[in-house]
C-alpha positions in Angstrom: 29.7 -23.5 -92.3 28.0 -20.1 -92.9 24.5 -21.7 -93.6 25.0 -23.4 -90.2 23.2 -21.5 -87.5 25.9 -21.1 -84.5 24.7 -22.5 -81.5 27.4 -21.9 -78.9 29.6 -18.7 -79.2 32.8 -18.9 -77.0 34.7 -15.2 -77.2 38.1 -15.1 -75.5 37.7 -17.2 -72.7 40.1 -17.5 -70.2 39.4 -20.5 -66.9 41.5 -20.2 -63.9 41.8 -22.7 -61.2 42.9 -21.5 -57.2 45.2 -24.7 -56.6 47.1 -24.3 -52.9 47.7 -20.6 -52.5 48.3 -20.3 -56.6 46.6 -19.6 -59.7 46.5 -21.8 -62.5 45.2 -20.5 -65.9 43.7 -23.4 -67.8 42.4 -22.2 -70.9 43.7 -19.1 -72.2 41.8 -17.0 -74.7 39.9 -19.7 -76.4 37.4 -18.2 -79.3 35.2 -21.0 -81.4 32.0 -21.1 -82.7 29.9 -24.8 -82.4 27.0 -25.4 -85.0 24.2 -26.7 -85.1 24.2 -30.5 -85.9 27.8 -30.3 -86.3 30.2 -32.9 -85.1 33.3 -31.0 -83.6 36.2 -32.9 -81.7 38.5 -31.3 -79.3 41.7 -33.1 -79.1 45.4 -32.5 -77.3 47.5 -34.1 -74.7 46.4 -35.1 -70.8 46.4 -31.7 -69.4 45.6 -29.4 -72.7 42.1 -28.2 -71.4 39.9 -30.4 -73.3 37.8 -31.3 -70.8 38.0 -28.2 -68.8 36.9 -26.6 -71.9 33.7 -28.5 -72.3 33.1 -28.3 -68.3 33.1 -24.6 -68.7 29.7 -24.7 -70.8 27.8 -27.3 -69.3 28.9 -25.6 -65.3 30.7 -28.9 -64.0 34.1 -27.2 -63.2 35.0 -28.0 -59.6 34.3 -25.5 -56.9 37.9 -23.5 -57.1 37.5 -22.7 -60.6 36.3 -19.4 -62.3 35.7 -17.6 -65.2 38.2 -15.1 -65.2 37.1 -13.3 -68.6 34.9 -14.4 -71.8 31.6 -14.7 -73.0 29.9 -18.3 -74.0 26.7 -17.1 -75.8 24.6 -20.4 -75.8 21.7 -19.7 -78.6 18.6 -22.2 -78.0 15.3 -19.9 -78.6 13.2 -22.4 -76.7 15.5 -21.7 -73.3 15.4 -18.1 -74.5 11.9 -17.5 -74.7 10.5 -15.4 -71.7 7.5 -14.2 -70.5 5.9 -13.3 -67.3 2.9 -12.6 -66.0 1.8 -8.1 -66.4 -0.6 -7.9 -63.4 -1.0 -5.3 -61.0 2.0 -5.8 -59.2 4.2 -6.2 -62.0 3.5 -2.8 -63.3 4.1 -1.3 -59.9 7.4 -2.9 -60.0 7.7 -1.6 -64.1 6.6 1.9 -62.8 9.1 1.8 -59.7 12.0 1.2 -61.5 11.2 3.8 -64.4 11.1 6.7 -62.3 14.1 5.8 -60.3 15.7 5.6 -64.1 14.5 8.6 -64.9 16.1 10.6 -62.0 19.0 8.6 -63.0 19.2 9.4 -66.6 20.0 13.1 -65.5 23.5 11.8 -65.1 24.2 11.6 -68.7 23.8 14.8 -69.3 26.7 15.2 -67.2 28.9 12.1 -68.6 31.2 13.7 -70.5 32.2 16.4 -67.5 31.9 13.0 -65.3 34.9 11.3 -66.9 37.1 14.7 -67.1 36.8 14.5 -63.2 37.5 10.8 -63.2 40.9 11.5 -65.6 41.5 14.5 -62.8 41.3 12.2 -60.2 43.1 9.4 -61.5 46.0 12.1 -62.7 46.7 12.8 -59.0 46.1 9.1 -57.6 48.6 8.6 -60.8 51.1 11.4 -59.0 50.8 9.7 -55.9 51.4 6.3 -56.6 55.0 3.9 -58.0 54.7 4.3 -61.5 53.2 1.3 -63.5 56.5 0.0 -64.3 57.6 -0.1 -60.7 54.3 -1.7 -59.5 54.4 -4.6 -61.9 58.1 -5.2 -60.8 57.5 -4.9 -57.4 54.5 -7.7 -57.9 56.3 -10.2 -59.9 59.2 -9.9 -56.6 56.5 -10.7 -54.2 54.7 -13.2 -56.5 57.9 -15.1 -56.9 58.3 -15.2 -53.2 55.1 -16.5 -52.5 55.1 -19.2 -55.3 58.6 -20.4 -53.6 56.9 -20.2 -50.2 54.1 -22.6 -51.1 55.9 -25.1 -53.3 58.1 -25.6 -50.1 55.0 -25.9 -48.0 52.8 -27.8 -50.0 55.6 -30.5 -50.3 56.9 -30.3 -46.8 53.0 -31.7 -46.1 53.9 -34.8 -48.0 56.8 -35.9 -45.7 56.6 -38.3 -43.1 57.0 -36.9 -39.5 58.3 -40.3 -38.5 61.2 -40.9 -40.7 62.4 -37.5 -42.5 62.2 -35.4 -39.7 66.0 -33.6 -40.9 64.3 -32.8 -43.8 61.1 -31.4 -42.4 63.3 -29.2 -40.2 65.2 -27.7 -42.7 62.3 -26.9 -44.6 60.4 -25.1 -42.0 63.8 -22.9 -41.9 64.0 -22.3 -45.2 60.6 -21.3 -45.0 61.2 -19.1 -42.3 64.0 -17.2 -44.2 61.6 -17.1 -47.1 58.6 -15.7 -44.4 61.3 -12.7 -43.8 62.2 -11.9 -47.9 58.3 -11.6 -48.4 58.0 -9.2 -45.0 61.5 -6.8 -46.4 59.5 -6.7 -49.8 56.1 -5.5 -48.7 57.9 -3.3 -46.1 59.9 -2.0 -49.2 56.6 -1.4 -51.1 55.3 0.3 -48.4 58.3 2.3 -48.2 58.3 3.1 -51.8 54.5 4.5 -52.1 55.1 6.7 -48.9 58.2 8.4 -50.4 56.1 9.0 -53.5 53.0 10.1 -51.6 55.2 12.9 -50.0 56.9 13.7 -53.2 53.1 14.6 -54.5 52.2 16.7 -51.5 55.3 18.5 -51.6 54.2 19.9 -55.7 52.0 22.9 -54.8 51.9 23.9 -58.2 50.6 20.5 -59.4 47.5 21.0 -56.6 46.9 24.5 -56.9 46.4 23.2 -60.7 44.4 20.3 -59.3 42.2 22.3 -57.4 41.0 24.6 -59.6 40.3 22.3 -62.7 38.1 20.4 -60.5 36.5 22.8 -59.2 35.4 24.2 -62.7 34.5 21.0 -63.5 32.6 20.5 -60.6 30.8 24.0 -61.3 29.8 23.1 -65.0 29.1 19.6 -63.6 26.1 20.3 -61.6 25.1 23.2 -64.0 24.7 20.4 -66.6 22.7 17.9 -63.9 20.0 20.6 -64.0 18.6 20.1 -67.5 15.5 17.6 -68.9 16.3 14.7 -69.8 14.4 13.8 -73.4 11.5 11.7 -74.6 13.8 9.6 -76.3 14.9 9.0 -72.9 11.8 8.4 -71.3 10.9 6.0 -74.0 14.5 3.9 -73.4 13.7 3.8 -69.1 10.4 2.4 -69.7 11.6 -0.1 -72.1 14.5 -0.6 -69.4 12.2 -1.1 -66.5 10.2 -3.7 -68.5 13.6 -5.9 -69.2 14.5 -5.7 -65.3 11.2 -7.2 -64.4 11.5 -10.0 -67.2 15.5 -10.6 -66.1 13.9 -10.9 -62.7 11.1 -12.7 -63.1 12.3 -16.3 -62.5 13.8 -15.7 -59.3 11.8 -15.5 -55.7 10.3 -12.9 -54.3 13.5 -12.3 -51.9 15.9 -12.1 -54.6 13.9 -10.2 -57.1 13.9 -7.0 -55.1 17.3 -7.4 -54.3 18.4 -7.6 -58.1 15.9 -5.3 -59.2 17.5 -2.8 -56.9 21.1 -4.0 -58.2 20.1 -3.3 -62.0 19.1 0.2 -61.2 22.3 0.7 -59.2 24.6 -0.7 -62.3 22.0 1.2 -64.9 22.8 4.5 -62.7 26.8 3.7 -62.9 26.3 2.8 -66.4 24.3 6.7 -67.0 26.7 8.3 -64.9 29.9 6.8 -67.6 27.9 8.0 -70.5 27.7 4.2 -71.6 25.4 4.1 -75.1 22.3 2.3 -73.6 21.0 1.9 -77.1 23.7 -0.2 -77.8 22.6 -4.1 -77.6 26.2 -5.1 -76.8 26.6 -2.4 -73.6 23.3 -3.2 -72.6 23.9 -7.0 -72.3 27.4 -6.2 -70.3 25.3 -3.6 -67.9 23.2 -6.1 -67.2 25.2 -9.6 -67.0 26.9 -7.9 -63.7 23.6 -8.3 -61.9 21.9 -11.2 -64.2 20.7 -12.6 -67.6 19.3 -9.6 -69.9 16.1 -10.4 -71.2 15.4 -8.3 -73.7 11.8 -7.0 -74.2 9.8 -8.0 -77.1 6.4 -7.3 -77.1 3.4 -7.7 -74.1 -0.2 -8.1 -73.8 -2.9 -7.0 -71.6 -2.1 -9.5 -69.0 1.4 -10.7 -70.7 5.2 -9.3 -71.0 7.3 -11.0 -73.5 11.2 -11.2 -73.9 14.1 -13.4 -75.0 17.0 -14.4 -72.7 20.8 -12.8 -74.0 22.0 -16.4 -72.6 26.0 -16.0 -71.4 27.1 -19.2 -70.1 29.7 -17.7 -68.4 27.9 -15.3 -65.9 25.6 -18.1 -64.4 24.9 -16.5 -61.0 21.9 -18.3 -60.3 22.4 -22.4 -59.3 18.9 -23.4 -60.3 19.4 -21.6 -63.8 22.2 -24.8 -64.5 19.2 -27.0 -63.9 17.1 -25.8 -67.1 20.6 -26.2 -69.3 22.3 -29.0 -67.8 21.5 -32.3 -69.2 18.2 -30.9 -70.6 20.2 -28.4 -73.3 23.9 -29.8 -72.8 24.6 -33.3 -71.8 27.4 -35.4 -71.1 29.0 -38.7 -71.6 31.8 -39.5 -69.7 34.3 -41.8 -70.4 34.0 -44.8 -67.3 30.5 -46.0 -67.0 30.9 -47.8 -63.8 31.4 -44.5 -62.7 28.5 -42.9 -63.9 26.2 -45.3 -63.1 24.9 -45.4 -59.5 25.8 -49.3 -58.7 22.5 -49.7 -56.2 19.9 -48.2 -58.6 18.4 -49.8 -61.1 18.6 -49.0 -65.2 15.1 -48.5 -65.3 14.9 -46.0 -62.2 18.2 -44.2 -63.4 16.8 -43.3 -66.8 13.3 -42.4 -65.5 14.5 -40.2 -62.8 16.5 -38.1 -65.8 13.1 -37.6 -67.7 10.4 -37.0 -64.6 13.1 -34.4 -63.4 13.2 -32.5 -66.5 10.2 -33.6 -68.5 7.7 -32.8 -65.5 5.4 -36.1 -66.9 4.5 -39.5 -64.6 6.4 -42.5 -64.3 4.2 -44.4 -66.2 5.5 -41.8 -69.3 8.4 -42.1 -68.3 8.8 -45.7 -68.8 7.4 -45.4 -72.0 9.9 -43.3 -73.0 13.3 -45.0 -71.2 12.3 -48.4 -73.0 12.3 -46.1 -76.3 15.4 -44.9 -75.5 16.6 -48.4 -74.4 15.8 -49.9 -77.9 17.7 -46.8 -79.8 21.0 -47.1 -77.8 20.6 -50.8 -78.8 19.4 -52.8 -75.5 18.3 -56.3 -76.7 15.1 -57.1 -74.8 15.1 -54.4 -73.2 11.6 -54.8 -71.6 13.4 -57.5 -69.4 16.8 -55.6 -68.6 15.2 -52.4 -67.8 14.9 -53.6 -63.7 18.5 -55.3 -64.4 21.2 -53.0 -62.3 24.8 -52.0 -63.9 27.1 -54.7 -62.9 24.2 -57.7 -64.7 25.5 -55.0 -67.8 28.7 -55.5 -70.0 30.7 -52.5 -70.0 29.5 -51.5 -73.9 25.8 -51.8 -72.9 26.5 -49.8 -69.6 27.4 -46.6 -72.2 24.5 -47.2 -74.0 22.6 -46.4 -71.1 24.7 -43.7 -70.1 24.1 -42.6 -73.9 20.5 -43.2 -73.6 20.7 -40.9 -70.3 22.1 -37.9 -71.8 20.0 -38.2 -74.6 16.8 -38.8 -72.3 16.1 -34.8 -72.2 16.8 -34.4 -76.0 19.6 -32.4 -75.4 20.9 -30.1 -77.9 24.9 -30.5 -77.5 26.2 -33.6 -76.5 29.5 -33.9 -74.5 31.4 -36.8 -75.0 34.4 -37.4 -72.7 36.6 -39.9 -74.4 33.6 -42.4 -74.0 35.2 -45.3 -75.4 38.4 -44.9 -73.7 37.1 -47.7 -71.0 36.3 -49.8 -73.7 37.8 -52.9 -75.8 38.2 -51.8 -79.7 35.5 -53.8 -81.3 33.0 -52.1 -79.0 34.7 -48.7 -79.0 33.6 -49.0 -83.3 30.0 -49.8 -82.1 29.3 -46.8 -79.4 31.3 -44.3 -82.3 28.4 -45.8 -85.0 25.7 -45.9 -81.8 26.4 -42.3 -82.0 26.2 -41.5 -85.8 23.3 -42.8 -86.1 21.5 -41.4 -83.3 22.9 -37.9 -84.2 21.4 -38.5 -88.0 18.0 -39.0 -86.3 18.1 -36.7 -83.5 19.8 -33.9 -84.9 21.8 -32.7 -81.8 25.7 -31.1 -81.9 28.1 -33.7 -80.4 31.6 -32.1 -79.1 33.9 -35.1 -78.8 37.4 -34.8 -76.4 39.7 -37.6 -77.3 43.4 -38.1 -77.9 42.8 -40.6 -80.1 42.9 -39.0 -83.6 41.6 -42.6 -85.5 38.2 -41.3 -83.3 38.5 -38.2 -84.5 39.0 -39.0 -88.8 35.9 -41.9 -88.0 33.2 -38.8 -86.1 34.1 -35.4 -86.4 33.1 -32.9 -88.9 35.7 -30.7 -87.7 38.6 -30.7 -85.3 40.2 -28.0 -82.7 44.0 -28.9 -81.6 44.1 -27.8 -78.0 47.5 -27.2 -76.3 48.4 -25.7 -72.8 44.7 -24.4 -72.9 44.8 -22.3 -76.2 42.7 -23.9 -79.7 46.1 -23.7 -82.2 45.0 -25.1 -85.2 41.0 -25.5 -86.3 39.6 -26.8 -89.2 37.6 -29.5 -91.2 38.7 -33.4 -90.4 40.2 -33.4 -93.9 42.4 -30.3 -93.9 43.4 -31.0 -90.2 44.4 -34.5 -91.1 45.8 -34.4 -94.5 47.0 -30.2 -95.0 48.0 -30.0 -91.4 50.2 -26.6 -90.4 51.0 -26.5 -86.8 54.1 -28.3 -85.4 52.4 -29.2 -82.7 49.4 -31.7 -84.6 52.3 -32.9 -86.9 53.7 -34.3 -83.8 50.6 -35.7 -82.9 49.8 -37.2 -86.3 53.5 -38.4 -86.6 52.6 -40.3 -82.9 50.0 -42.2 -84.8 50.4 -46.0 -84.0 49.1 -47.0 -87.7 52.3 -45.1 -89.0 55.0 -47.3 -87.2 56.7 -49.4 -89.4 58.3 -53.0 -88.7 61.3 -52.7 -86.4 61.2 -49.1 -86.0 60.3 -47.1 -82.5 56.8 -45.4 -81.7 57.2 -41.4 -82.4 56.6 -39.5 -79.2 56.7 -36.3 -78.2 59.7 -35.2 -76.8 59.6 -32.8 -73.4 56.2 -31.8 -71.5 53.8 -29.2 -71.7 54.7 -26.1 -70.0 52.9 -25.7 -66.3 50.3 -23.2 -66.2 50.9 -21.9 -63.1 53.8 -19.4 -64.7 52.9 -16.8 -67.6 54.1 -18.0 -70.6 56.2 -16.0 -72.9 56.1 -16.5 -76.8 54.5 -19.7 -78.4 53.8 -22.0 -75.5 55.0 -25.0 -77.7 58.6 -23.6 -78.6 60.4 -25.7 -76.0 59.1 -28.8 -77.6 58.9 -27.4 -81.1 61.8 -29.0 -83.5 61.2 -25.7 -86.2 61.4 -23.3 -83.2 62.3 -20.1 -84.5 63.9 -17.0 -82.2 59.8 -15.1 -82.7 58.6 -18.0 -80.8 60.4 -17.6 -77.6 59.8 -14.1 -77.4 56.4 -13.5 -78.7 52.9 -15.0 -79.0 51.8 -16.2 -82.6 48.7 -14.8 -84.0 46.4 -17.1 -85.5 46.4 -17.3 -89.5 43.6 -18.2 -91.9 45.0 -20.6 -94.3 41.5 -21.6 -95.8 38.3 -20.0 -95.1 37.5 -22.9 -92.6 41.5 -23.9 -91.6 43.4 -21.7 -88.9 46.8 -22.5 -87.1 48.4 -20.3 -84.6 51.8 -20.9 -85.7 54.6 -18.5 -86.7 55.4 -20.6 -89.3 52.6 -19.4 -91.4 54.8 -15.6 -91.0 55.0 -14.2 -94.7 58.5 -13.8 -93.3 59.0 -17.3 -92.2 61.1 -19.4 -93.8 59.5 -22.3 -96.0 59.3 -25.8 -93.5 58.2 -29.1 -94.8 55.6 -31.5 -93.0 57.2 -34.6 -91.0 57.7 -37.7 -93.7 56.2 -39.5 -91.8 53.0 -37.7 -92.4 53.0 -36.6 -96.3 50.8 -38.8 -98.3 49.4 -39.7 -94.9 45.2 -41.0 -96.6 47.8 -43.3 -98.4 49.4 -44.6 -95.3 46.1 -45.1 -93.6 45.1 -46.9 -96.2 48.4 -48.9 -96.1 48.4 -49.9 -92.9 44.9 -50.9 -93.0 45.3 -53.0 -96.1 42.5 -50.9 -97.7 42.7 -50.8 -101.6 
């Protein structure tokens, strides 16, 4: 994989969902690079965070979901290439925002001072406040109250007013009672931080202390603030300046004076910390609080040139989706009666997809749909193209949702379980459709299925999600046959291929753990048959066992004690072929 150039970068990302008054944390800390031309399936249980995963870097997450932390570098130079007109107004603009970074830049020669006041102050906020300890208990109290309170309420919604009045009743008093617990506590909190307030008032000799400290620091503060700043300096601003008004440039006139005046404002904060500016990696976070960096290449007389740092996760802007989704990351999803509009055409609903994106005539854009048509496999597909989608078997209907996606020449393509809808001797054709087309096109397919026959017959390499964490990544080969978490041994063991005459089905026993709570230890270890003590109490780190193969698994502990695979899965290329009468 190292000759591979990495195309999307996902670093610690964690998704959380607002679900009726609680927070449910979907993926948890997921890191994984995706190459280029690469075939990578994603595969877990309903309810792992496969598709929530994949949602995450193409924007379709519903409307209560966030990003609570992570970065998903996407790295496509085409969509990175910038450049923007250097007129008149452009270098008033340039010229603006360098000599407001210039007054600005006087604050670092203060930064060091700066945080010694910020330590001071949070010493005394620190003196005034319930220690840490106390604060976190004091939240998981109220927390647990609140969870109670809207379990109750959410399911007192579902009863019927008609017949289970008795039991509506009793839950609006237990409610009630719960209303009062969650009023004592807060009062109690209150109660709490007042006591220690007055505690901290009461220690002259802590604000005597206080007092003076910050007022030498203050002193030597605003000596410091009176000095030049450098040409070194200089030189940084007006490189600064020039990357605010690339980052800028591709919003209206409206907007860009409003985030031009929000970059200075975050570049002043920034200064005023002492945060190296120099460094790449600090500039890009500076800057992805306000927007997109672009950072600044080179210009011309009438030209400024840059390239976009592009984090998928810090989309701010709607209409920046519309340049990456379906024309840089595409999807196919696993009904296509559903994605299909039933009173449109084939014709019109591929041709829409290209003019949209492709900016050329319907006349081109014909051309190119009856291309497109002929690739996914359309038989005469002059005469279908004006059919609509119910005159279309269900197979051909995902070849034209395949030939949709594929319309923009995407460069990832999402497949949601696409032949889940579909009867097995077609599922084989649209898994070959897309072999084939990905040998010609050359674009990265990222494949969710539970379905690990899919996964040995398309993928390159497999990630094993569960309760929205990646625990064990590899090749197809060492994931299938050298597999090391318990968790995809119980999901190889659950293999239908591997039931014998007369015997029952393996299945997993218990459910995945609900990701409204925190989880303690290995999120597995209630369903785990080789659950150690370690995995109740503390999260597994992940271990390299090959230079491509990782599991996040205890079990791989130098200190562990030796565990075999499953039976059922040793020798399991043998079984395969077994079971499939293959010699």
């Amino acid at each position: 994989m190292e000759a591979q150039k990495v195309l999307l970068s996902v670093k610690d990302l964690w998704v959380k969902f607002r679900v009726r008054g609680r927070v449910l944390t979907a993926i948890r800390g997921i890191s994984l690079d995706i190459y280029e031309g690469e075939s990578i399936a994603i595969v877990g249980e309903s309810g792992s965070g496969k598709s929530v995963f994949t949602k995450t870097f193409s924007g379709m997450n519903d409307a209560n979901g966030f990003i609570d932390q992570g970065t998903i570098i996407f790295n496509d130079e085409e969509l990175a290439d910038t450049t923007a007109p250097l007129n008149d107004r452009a270098k008033r603009l340039i010229e603006k925002a360098r000599q407001q970074l210039d007054q600005h830049a006087k604050l670092e020669l203060g930064a060091s001072v700066y945080r010694k006041l910020q330590e001071l102050e949070s010493e005394k906020h620190r003196r005034e406040s319930v220690s840490e300890e106390e604060q976190a208990r004091e939240k998981k109290e109220l927390d647990d109250l609140n969870a109670k309170r809207t379990d109750l309420y959410n399911l007192k919604q579902t009863l019927d007013p008609h017949k289970e009045k008795d039991k509506i009743h009793e839950m609006t008093a237990q409610i009630s009672v719960l209303d009062k617990q969650i009023k004592e506590a807060q009062k109690k909190d209150e109660a709490l931080l007042k006591e220690q307030q007055k505690k901290a008032s009461q220690d002259t000799s802590f604000l005597k202390e206080y007092e003076q400290k910050k007022s030498a620091l203050q002193a030597e503060y605003d000596k410091l603030l009176q000095g030049s700043i450098s040409e070194k300096t200089k030189k940084r601003n007006e490189i600064l300046a020039k990357e605010i008004y690339l980052s800028i440039g591709r919003y209206d006139a409206r907007q860009r004076r409003k985030l031009s005046k929000d970059l200075v404002e975050a570049l002043k904060k920034a200064m005023q910390l002492g945060v190296d500016l120099d460094d790449e990696n600090e500039r890009n976070k500076v800057f992805d609080t306000v927007a997109f960096r672009v950072r600044y290449l080179d210009e011309t007389a009438d030209t400024i040139h840059g390239t976009c740092v592009l984090n998928l996760a810090n989309v701010k802007y709607a209409k920046d989706w519309s340049r990456i989704r379906g024309k840089k990351i595409a999807t196919v999803f696993q009904d296509p009666m559903t994605s299909l509009n039933p009173i449109l055409t084939i014709g019109k609903q591929i041709t829409s997809i290209i003019i949209k994106h492709q900016g050329c005539s319907e006349g081109e854009a014909r051309k190119r749909a009856l291309v497109l048509m002929h690739k996914v496999g359309i038989p005469n597909a002059e005469a279908r193209f004006d059919d609509y989608p119910f005159q279309y078997s269900g197979g051909m209907r995902q070849r034209i949702v395949i030939a949709i996606a594929l319309s923009c020449q995407p460069k990832i393509l999402i497949c949601d379980e696409p032949t889940t809808a579909l009867d097995v001797t077609i599922q084989a054709q649209i898994l070959q459709l897309l072999k084939d087309l990905q040998k010609e096109l050359g674009f990265t397919i990222v494949f969710i299925t539970h379905d690990l026959g899919v996964v040995a017959n398309i993928a390159d390499r497999v990630a094993v999600l569960y309760a929205g964490q990646i625990v064990e990544l590899g090749k197809v080969e060492e994931v299938f046959y050298d597999p090391r978490h318990p968790y995809t041994w119980a999901l190889l063991s659950s293999l239908p291929q591997l039931a014998q005459r007369n015997t029952k089905l393996y299945s997993i026993t218990g459910t995945p753990p609900s990701l409204y709570n925190q989880i303690v230890g290995d999120a597995f270890a209630p369903r785990n048959p080789y659950c150690m003590k370690i995995d109740t109490l503390e999260e597994p780190p992940t271990f390299q066992v090959t230079e491509t193969h990782f599991a996040k698994t205890w079990l791989l502990d130098e200190d562990a004690p030796e565990v075999e695979s499953p039976e059922a899965i040793r020798d399991l290329h043998q079984k395969l072929l077994d079971a499939y009468h293959l010699a």
